[in-house]
C-alpha positions in Angstrom: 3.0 4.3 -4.8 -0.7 3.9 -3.7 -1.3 4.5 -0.3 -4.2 2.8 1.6 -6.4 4.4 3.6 -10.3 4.8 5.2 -12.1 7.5 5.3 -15.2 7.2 7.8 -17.9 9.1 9.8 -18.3 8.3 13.4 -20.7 9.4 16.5 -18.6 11.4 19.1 -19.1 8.7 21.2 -17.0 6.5 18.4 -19.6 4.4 16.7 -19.4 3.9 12.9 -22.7 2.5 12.7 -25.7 1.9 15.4 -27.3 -1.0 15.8 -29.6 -3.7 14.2 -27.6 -3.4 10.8 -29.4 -5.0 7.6 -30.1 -4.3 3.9 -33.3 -2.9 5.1 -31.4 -0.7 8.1 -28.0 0.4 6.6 -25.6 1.9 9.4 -28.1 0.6 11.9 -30.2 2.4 13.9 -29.4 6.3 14.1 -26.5 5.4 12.5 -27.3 7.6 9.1 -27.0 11.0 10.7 -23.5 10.6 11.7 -23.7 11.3 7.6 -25.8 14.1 7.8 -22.8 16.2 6.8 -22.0 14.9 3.4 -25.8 14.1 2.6 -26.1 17.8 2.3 -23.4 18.5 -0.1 -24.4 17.9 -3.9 -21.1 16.5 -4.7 -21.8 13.2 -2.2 -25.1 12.7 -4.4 -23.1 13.4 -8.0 -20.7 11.2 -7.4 -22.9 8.2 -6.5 -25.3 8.9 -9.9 -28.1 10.2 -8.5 -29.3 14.1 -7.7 -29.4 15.7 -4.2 -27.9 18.2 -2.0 -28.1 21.5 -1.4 -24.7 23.0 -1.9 -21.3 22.8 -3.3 -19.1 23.8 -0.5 -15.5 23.0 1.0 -17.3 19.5 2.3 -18.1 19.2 -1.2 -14.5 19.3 -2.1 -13.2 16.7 0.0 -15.9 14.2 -0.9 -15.0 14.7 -4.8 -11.0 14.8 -3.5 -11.7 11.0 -2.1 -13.6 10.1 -4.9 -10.8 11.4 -7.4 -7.7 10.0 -5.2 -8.9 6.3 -5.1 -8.1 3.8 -7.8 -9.6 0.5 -5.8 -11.7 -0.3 -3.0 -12.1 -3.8 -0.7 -14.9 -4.0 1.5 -16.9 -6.7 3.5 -19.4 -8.7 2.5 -21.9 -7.1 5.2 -21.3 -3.6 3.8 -21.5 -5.3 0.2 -24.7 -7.0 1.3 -26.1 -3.5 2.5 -25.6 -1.6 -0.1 -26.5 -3.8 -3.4 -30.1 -3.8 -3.2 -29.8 0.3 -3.3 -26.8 1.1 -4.8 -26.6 2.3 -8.3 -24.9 1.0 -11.2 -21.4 1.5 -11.9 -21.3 3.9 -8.6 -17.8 3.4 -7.5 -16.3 3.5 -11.5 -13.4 1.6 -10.0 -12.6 -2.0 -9.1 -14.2 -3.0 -6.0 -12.7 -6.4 -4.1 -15.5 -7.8 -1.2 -13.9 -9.5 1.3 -16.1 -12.8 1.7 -16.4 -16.5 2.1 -19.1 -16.8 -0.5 -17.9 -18.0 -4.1 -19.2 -16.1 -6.6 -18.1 -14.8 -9.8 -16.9 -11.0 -10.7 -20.1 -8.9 -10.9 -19.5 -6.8 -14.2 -21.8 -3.6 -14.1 -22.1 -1.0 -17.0 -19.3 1.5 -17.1 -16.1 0.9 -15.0 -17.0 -1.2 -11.5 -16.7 -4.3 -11.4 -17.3 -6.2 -8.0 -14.5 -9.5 -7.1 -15.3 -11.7 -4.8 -12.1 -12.6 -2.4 -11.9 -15.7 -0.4 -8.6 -15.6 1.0 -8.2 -12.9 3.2 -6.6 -9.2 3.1 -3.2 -9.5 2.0 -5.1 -10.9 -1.5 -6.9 -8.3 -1.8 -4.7 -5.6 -1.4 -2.3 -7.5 -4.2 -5.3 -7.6 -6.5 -6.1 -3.7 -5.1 -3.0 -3.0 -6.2 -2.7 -3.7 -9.5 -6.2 -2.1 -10.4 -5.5 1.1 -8.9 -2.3 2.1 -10.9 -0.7 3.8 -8.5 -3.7 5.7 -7.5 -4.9 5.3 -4.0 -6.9 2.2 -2.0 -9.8 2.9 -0.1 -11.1 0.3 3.0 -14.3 1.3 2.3 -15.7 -0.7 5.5 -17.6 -1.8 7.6 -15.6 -1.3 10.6 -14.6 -4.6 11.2 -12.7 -4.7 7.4 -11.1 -1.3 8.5 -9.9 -3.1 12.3 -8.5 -5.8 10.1 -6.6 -3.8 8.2 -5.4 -1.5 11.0 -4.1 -4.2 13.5 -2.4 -5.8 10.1 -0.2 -2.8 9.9 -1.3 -1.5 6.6 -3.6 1.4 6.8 -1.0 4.5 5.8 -3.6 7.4 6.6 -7.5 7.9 7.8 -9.7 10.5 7.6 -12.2 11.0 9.9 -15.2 12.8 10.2 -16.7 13.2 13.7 -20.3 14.2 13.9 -21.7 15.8 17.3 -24.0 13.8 18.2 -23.9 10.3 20.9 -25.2 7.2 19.3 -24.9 4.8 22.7 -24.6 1.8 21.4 -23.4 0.3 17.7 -20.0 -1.1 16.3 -16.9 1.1 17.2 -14.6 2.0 14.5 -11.6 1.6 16.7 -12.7 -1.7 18.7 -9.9 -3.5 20.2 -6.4 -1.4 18.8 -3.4 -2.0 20.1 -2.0 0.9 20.8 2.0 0.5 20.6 1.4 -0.4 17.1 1.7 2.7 14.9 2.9 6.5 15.4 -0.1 8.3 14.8 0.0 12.0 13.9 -2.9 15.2 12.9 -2.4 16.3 9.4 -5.4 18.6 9.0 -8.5 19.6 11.0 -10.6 20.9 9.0 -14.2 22.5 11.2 -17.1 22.3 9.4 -21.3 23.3 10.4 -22.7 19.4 11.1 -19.3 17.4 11.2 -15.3 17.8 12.4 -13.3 16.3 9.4 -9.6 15.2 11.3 -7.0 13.5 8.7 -4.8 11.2 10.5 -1.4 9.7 9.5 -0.2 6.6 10.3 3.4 5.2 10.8 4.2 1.5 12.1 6.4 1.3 15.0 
């Protein structure tokens, strides 16, 4: 059965993006080095069409691992909004469901992605989710406040997080607001790496 999870970068002061987010300013101000990590690793740039990176290292292994594991994404329309004026075509090669009040119909790119446009809220997405990803797995792809949504709804089923070393001050938090007798939360795998901390997280509800 798919399970649903995030997988994020975050300051070590816990932002997932800085401030004064826009299409022109994705992830805000500052807020790209928390992804310095993976923008040195060829397998980030591969797997998004485009070439970059300098090597092909255990980071590059886990970014291809997510990439392979996930059969659907959801995301919000900000993130959407973000990323459509630079994103490549056909770069997730999955079905990709934006969380958004705007009406608009399915965006079919070349290849395998194709955008849907949700208007009623998580639980409809997932459903949809679902059913695209064949029993692979479902990635909240963001922004943060898609992934809170999610969390304090009691469906995320594991995380992975990637902490860089570095104090962003001020930004969105990834973790805003949790409540926390909500789910048993336990380390699977800390994995130390040069510019980043990767920490995989399970989650049970209580």
């Amino acid at each position: 059965m798919s399970k649903i999870f995030f997988d994020s970068g975050i300051s070590l002061d816990g932002f997932f993006a800085g401030d004064h987010r826009s299409p022109a300013n994705p992830i805000g101000d500052n807020g790209p080095i928390i992804h310095n990590w993976m923008y040195k690793q060829k397998a980030f740039w591969k797997n998004i069409n485009m070439e970059g990176g300098e090597e092909y290292g255990n980071d590059s292994q886990l970014i291809d691992d997510v990439f392979a594991r996930t059969g659907a994404y959801i995301m919000g329309k900000r993130m959407f909004d973000e990323g459509e004026v630079h994103w490549k075509e056909d770069l997730y090669k999955a079905d990709v469901y934006v969380l958004t009040h705007e009406k608009r119909e399915p965006w079919v790119q070349k290849g395998t992605t194709t955008f849907y446009f949700i208007n009623d809220g998580i639980h409809s997405a997932l459903e949809k989710a679902r059913q695209s990803a064949k029993g692979k797995d479902i990635r909240i792809q963001g922004g943060a406040n898609i992934i809170q949504q999610f969390l304090k709804a009691g469906l995320i089923d594991e995380c992975f997080i990637h902490i860089a070393p570095l104090f962003l001050g001020s930004g969105i938090r990834l973790f805003e607001g949790m409540d926390n007798k909500q789910y048993d939360i336990r380390i699977a795998e800390v994995i130390p790496s040069e510019l980043t901390t990767h920490i995989r997280y399970t989650f049970t509800k209580k």
